[in-house]
C-alpha positions in Angstrom: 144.0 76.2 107.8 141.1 77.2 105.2 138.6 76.7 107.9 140.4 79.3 110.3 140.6 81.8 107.1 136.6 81.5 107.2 136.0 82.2 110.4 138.2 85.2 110.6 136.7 86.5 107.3 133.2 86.1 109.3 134.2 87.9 112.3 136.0 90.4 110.5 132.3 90.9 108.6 130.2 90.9 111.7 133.0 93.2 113.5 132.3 95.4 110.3 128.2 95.6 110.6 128.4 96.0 114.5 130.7 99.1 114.0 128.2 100.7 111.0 125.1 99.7 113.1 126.5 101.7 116.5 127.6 104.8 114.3 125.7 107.5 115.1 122.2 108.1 114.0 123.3 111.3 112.9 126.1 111.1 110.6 124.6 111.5 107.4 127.6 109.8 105.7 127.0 106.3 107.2 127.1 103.5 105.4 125.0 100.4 105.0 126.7 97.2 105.8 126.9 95.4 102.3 123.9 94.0 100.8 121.5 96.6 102.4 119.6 99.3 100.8 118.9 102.8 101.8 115.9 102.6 103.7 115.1 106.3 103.7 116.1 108.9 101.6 118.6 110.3 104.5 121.6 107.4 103.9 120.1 105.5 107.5 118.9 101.6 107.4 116.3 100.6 109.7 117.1 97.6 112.4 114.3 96.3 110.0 116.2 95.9 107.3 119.4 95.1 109.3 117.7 92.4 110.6 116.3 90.9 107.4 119.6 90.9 106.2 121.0 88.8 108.5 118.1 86.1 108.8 118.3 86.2 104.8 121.9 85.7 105.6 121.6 82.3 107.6 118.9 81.1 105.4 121.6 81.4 102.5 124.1 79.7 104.7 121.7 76.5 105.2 120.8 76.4 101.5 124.2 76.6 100.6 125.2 74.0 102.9 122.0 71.7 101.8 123.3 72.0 98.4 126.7 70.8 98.8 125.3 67.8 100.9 123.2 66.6 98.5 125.7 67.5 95.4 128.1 65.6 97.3 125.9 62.5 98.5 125.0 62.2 94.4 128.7 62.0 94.0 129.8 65.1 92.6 133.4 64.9 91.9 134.4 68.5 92.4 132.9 68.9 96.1 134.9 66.8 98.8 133.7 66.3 102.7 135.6 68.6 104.1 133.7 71.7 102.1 130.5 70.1 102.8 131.1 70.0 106.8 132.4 73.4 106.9 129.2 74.8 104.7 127.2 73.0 108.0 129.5 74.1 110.6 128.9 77.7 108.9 125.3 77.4 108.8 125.1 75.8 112.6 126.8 78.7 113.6 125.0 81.1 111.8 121.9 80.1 112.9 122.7 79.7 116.8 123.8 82.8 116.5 120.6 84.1 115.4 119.0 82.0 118.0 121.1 83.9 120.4 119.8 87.7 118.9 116.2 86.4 118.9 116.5 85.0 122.6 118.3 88.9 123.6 115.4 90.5 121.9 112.3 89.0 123.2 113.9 89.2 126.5 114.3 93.2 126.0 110.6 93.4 125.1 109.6 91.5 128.3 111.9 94.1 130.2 110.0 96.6 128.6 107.0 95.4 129.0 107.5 95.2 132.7 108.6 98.3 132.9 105.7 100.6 135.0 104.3 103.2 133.5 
């Protein structure tokens, strides 16, 4: 049951940045998802920085996930298999999901790119 707590917890969190991200450019008021920094001086993060955030994000999944592997391959009494596999199932996902948003935007700049002027 831990394992379903996650994975609601992490859509709940990426239900969370997709709603800041489509708020309107400008509302003033809107907020950064967490872990991001004003990028301007008007209260507005860049897809820049969004984007940053979340390959930073996956990378900190994998290390995470490396780290309880080998903790627990040395026998580290205090991490057991199940934690280790969902770290990895965590960081898989993370990252085919970011496989996923890199795929959507290289094919948006082709379209573009196509695109007559």
């Amino acid at each position: 049951m831990i394992e379903r707590a996650d994975i609601n917890s992490v859509l709940m969190q990426m239900r969370t940045i997709k709603a800041q991200v489509q708020a309107t450019s400008s509302d003033v008021s809107h907020v950064a998802p967490q872990g991001l920094k004003e990028s301007n001086g008007i209260g507005r993060t860049s897809f820049g920085d969004i984007l940053k955030t979340a390959v930073d994000g996956v990378n900190d999944a994998q290390a995470d996930a490396k780290k309880l592997a080998v903790a627990y391959e040395q026998g580290d009494s205090s991490i057991d298999l199940p934690q280790v596999m969902i770290a990895a199932e965590k960081a898989s996902v993370s990252f085919q999901a970011m496989t996923q948003v890199r795929n959507r935007l290289v094919s948006a700049y082709e379209d573009i790119m196509k695109m007559p002027i």
